[in-house]
C-alpha positions as a Markdown table, in Angstrom:
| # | Residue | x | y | z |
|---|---|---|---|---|
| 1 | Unk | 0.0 | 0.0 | 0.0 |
| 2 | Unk | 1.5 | 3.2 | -1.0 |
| 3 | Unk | 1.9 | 6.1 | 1.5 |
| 4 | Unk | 0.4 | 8.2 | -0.7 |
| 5 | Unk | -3.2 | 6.1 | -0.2 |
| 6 | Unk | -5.7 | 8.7 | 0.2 |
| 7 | Unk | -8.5 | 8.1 | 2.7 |
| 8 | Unk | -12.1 | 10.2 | 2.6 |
| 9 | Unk | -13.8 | 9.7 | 6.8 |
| 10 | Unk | -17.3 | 10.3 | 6.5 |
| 11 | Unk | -18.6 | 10.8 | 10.4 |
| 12 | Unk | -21.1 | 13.1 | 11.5 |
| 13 | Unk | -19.1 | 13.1 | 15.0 |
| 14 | Unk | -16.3 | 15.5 | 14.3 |
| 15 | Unk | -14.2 | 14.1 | 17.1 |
| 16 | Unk | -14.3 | 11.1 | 15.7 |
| 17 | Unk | -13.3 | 12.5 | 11.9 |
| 18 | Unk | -10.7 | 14.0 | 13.7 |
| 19 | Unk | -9.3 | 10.8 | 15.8 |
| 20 | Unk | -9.2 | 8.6 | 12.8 |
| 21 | Unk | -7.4 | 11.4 | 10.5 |
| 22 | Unk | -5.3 | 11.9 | 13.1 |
| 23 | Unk | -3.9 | 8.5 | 14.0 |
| 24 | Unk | -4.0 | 7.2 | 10.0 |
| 25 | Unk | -1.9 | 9.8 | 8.7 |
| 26 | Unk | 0.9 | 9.2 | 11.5 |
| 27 | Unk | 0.5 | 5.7 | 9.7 |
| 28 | Unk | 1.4 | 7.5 | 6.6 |
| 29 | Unk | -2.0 | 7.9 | 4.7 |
| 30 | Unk | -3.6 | 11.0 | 3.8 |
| 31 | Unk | -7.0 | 12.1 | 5.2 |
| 32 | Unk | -9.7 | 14.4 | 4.2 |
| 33 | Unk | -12.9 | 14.3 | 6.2 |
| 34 | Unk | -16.6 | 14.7 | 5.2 |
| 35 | Unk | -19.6 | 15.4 | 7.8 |
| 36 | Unk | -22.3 | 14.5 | 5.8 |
| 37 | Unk | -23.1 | 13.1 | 2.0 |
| 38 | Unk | -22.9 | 16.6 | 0.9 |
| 39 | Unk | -19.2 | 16.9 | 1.8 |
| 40 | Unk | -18.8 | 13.8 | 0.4 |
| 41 | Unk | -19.8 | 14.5 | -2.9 |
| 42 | Unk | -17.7 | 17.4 | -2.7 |
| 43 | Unk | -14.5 | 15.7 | -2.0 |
| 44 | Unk | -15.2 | 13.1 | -4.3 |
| 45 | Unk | -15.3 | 15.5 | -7.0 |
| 46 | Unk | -12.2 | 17.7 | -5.7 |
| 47 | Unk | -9.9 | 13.9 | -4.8 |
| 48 | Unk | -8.5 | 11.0 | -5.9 |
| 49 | Unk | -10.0 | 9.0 | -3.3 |
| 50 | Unk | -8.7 | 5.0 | -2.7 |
| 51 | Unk | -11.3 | 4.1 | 0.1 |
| 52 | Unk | -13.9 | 5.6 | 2.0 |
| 53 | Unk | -14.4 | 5.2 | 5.4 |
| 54 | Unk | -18.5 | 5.3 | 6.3 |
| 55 | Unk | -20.4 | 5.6 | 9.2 |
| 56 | Unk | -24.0 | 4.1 | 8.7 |
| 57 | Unk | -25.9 | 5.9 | 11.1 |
| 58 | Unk | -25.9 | 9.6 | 10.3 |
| 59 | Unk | -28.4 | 11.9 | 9.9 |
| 60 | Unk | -30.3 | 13.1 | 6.4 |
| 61 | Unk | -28.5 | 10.9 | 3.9 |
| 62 | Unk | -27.5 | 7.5 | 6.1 |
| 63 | Unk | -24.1 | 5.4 | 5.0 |
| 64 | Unk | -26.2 | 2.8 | 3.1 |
| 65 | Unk | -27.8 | 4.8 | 1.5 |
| 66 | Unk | -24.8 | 6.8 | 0.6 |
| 67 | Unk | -23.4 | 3.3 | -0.3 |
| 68 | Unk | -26.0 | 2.1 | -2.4 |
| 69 | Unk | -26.4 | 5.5 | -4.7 |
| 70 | Unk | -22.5 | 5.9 | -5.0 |
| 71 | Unk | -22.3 | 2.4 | -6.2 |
| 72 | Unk | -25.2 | 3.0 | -8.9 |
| 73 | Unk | -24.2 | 6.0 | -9.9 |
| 74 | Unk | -21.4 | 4.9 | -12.3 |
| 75 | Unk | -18.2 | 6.5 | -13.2 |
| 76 | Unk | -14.5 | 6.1 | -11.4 |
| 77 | Unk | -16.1 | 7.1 | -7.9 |
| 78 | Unk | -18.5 | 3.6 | -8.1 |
| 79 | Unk | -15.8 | 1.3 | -7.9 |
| 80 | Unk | -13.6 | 2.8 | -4.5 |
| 81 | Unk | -13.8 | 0.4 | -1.8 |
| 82 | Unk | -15.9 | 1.4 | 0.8 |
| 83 | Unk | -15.3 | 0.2 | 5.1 |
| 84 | Unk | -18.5 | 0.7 | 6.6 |
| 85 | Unk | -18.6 | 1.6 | 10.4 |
| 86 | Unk | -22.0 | -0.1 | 12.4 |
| 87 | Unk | -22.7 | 0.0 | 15.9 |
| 88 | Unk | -22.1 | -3.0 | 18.0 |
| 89 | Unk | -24.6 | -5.7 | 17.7 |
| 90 | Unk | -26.3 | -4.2 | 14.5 |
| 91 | Unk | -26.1 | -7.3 | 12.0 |
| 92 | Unk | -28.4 | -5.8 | 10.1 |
| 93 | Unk | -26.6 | -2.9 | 9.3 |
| 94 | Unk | -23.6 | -5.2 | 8.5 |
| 95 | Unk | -25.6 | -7.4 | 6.2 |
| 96 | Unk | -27.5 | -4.2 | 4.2 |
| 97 | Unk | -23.5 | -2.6 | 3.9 |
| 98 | Unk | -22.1 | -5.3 | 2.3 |
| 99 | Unk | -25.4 | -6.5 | -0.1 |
| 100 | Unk | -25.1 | -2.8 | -0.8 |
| 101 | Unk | -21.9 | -2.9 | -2.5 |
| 102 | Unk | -19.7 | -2.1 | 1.1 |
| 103 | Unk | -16.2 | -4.2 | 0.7 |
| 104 | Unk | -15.6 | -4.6 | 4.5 |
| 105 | Unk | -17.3 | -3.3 | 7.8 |
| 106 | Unk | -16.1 | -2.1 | 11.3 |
| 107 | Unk | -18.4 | -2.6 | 14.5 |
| 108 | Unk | -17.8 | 0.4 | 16.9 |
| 109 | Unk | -16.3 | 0.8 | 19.6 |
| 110 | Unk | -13.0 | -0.3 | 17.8 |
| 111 | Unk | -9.2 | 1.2 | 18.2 |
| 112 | Unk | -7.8 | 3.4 | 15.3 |
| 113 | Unk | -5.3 | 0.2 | 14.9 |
| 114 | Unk | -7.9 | -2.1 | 13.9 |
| 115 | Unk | -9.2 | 0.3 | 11.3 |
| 116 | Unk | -6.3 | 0.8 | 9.6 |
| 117 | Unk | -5.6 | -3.2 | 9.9 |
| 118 | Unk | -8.9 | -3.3 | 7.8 |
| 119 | Unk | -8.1 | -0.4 | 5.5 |
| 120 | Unk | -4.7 | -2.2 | 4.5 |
| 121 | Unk | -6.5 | -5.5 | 3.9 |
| 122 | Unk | -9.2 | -4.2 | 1.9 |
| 123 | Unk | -6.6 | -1.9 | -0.2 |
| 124 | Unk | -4.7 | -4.9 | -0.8 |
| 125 | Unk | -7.5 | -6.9 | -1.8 |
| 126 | Unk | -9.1 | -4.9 | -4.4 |
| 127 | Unk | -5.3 | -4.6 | -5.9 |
| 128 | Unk | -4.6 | -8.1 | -5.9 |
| 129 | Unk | -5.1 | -8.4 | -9.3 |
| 130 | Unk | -2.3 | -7.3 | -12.2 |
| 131 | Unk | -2.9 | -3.8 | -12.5 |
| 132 | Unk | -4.7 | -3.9 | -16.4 |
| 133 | Unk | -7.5 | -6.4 | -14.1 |
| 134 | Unk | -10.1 | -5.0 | -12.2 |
| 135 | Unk | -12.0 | -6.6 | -9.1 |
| 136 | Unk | -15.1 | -4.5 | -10.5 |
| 137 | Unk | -17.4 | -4.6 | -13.9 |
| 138 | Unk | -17.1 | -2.0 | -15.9 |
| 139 | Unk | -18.1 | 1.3 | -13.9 |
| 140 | Unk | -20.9 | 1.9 | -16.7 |
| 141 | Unk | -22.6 | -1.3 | -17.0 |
| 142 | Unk | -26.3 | -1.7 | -15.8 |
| 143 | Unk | -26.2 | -5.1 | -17.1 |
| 144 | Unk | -23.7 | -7.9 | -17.7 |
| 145 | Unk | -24.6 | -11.0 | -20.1 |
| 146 | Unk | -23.3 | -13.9 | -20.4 |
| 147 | Unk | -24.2 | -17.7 | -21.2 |
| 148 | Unk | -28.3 | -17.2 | -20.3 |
| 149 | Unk | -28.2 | -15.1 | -17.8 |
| 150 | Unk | -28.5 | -11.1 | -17.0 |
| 151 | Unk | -26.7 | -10.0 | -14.3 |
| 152 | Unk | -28.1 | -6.8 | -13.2 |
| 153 | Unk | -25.3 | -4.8 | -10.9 |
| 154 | Unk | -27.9 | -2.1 | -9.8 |
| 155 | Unk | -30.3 | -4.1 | -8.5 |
| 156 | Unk | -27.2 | -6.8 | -7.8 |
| 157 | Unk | -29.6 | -10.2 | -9.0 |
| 158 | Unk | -29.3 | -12.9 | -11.6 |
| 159 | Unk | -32.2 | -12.7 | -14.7 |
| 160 | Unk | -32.7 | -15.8 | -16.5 |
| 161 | Unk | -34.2 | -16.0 | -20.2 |
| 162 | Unk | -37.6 | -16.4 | -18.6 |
| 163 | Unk | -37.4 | -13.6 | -16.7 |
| 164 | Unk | -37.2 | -14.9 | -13.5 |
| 165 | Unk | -35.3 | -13.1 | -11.1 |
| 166 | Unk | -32.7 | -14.8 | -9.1 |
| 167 | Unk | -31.6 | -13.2 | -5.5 |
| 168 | Unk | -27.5 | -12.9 | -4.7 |
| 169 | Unk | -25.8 | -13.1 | -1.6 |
| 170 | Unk | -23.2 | -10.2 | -1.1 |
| 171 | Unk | -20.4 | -12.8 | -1.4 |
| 172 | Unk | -22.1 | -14.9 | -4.4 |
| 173 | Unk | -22.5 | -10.9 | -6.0 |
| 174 | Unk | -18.9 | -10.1 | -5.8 |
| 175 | Unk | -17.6 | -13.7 | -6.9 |
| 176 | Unk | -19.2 | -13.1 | -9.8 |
| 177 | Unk | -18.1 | -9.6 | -10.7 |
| 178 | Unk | -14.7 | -10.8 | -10.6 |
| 179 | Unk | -15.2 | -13.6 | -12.8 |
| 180 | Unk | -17.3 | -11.6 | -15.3 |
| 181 | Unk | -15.0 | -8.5 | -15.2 |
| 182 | Unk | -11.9 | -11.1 | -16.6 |
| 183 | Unk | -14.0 | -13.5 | -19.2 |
| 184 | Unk | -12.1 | -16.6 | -20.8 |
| 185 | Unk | -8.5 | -15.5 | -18.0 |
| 186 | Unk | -7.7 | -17.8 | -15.3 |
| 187 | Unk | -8.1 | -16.5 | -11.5 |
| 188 | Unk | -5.8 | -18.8 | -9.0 |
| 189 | Unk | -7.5 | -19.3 | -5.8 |
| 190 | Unk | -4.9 | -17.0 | -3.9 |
| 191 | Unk | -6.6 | -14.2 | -6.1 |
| 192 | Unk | -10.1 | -15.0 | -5.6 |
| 193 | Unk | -9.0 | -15.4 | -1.4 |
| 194 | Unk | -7.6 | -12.1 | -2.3 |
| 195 | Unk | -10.5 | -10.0 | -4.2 |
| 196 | Unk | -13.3 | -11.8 | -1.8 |
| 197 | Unk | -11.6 | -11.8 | 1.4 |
| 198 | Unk | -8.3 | -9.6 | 1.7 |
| 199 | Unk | -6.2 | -12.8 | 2.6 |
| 200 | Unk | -3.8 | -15.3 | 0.9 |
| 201 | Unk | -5.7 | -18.8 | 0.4 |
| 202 | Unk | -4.5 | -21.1 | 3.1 |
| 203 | Unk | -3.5 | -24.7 | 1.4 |
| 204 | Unk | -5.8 | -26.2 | 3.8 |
| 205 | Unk | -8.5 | -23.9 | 3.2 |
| 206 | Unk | -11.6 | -24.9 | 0.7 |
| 207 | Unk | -13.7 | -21.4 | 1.0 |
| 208 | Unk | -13.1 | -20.5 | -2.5 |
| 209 | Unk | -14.1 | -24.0 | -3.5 |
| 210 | Unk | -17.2 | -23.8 | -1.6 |
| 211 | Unk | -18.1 | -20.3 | -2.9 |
| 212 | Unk | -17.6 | -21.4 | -6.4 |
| 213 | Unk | -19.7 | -24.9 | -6.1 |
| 214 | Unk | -22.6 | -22.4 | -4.7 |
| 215 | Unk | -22.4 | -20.0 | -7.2 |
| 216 | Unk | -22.5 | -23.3 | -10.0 |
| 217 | Unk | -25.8 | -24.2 | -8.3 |
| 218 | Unk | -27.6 | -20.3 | -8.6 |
| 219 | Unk | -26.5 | -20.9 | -12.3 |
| 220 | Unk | -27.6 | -24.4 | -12.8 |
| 221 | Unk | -24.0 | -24.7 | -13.8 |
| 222 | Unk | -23.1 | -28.8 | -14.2 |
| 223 | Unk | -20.9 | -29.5 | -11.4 |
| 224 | Unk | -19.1 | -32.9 | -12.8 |
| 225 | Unk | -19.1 | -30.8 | -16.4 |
| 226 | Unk | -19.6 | -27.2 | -15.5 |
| 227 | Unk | -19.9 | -25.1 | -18.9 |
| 228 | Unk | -19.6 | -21.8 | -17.2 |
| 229 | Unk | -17.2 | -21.1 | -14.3 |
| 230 | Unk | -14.9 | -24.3 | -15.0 |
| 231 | Unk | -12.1 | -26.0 | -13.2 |
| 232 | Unk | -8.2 | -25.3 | -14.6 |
| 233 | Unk | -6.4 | -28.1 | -13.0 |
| 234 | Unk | -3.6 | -26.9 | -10.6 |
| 235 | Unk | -4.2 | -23.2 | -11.5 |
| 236 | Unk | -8.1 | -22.2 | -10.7 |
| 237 | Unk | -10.6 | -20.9 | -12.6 |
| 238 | Unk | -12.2 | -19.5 | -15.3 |
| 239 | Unk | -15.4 | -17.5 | -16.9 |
| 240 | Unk | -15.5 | -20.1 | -19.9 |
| 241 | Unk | -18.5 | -17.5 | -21.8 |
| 242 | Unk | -18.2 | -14.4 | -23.4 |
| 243 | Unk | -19.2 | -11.4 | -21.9 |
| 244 | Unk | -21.2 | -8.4 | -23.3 |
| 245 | Unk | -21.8 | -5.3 | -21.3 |
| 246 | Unk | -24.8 | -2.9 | -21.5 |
| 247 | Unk | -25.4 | 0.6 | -20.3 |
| 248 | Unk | -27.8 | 2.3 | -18.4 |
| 249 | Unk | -29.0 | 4.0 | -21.6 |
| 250 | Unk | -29.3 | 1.0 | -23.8 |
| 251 | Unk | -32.3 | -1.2 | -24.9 |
């Protein structure tokens, strides 16, 4: 992670703002701090930004639903990785974050060290990939296609040729971004642990196998003879379809 990262704190508590910019730029990082979703349109506009820190409960314009409209809105800003800060005990915060497009979440209280453990993992998982890859679809794509399927990345759901309309997990969502942002390229499992989880792949561990054989099943994918997320013996996987993307303004 370069020194250079630059981090936008969203917090309607300024001594908060001001303890987290404090301590994560004597860790090296730069900080600019935002009150509200108005300042944080305005800094957005005015910085490079690598990762926004987000507090869900604030007033007028909450962090999800900051979340969710900065992730539909398209252009560069849609894809930066987003920590979400919840307070203790609120799983359903933590669960709306992440099916909301939020990379990683925080549960207050927590110490500034912690954060900027998860800020570094996070950072280092959405740049695990070479750097012509991307862990995200393409920033103005209201729909991906591929095989028989729709994958709508507003909404965040599967389509099928009948219609039908089939529900993601957050984690089933963003294993198949990744595969449909690098059609027909091979992802090794450390990259996947990577993208998904902001850790190396453990030669014991089976996670990414597990996500993989669940996201086969959502897209009745053959799992002896799978014909769209196949099995590259000894390296990982790959999206074995073509991929076409459409925009919010097309038909």
């Amino acid at each position: 992670m370069s020194q250079q990262d630059h981090i936008l704190i969203v917090d309607d508590d300024r001594d908060i703002r001001n303890l987290l910019a404090d301590y994560l730029e004597k860790q090296g990082l730069r900080c600019t701090t935002a009150a509200d979703g108005r300042e944080m349109k305005a800094a957005l506009e005015q910085h490079r930004i690598d990762l926004i820190v987000l507090d869900v409960m604030m007033p007028g314009e909450d962090g999800l639903t900051l979340c969710r409209n900065l992730r539909a809105a398209g252009g560069p800003p849609s894809n930066i990785p987003i920590l979400m800060l919840t307070a203790r005990g609120d799983d359903m915060d933590r669960i709306l974050g992440l099916e909301m497009g939020a990379d990683d979440y925080l549960t207050k209280p927590f110490v500034p060290r912690e954060l900027y453990a998860r800020i570094r993992a996070v950072l280092r998982r959405t740049r695990a990939l070479p750097p012509n890859l991307d862990a995200a679809p393409p920033a103005n794509a209201r729909e991906l296609r591929f095989a028989q399927w729709r994958l709508d990345t507003v909404n965040r759901h599967l389509i099928d040729t009948a219609g039908t309309v089939v529900a993601l997990s957050g984690a089933e969502y963003r294993m198949l971004s990744i595969f449909l942002s690098h059609p027909q390229k091979v992802l090794s499992r450390d990259q996947l642990m990577e993208l998904t989880q902001g850790r190396e792949a453990d030669v014991f561990d089976r996670s990414i196998d597990l996500q993989v054989s669940r996201l086969r099943q959502r897209l009745g994918d053959n799992a002896r003879e799978p014909a769209i997320i196949k099995t590259v013996r000894n390296e990982g996987y790959v999206l074995a379809t073509e991929v076409s993307v459409v925009a919010p303004d097309a038909s």
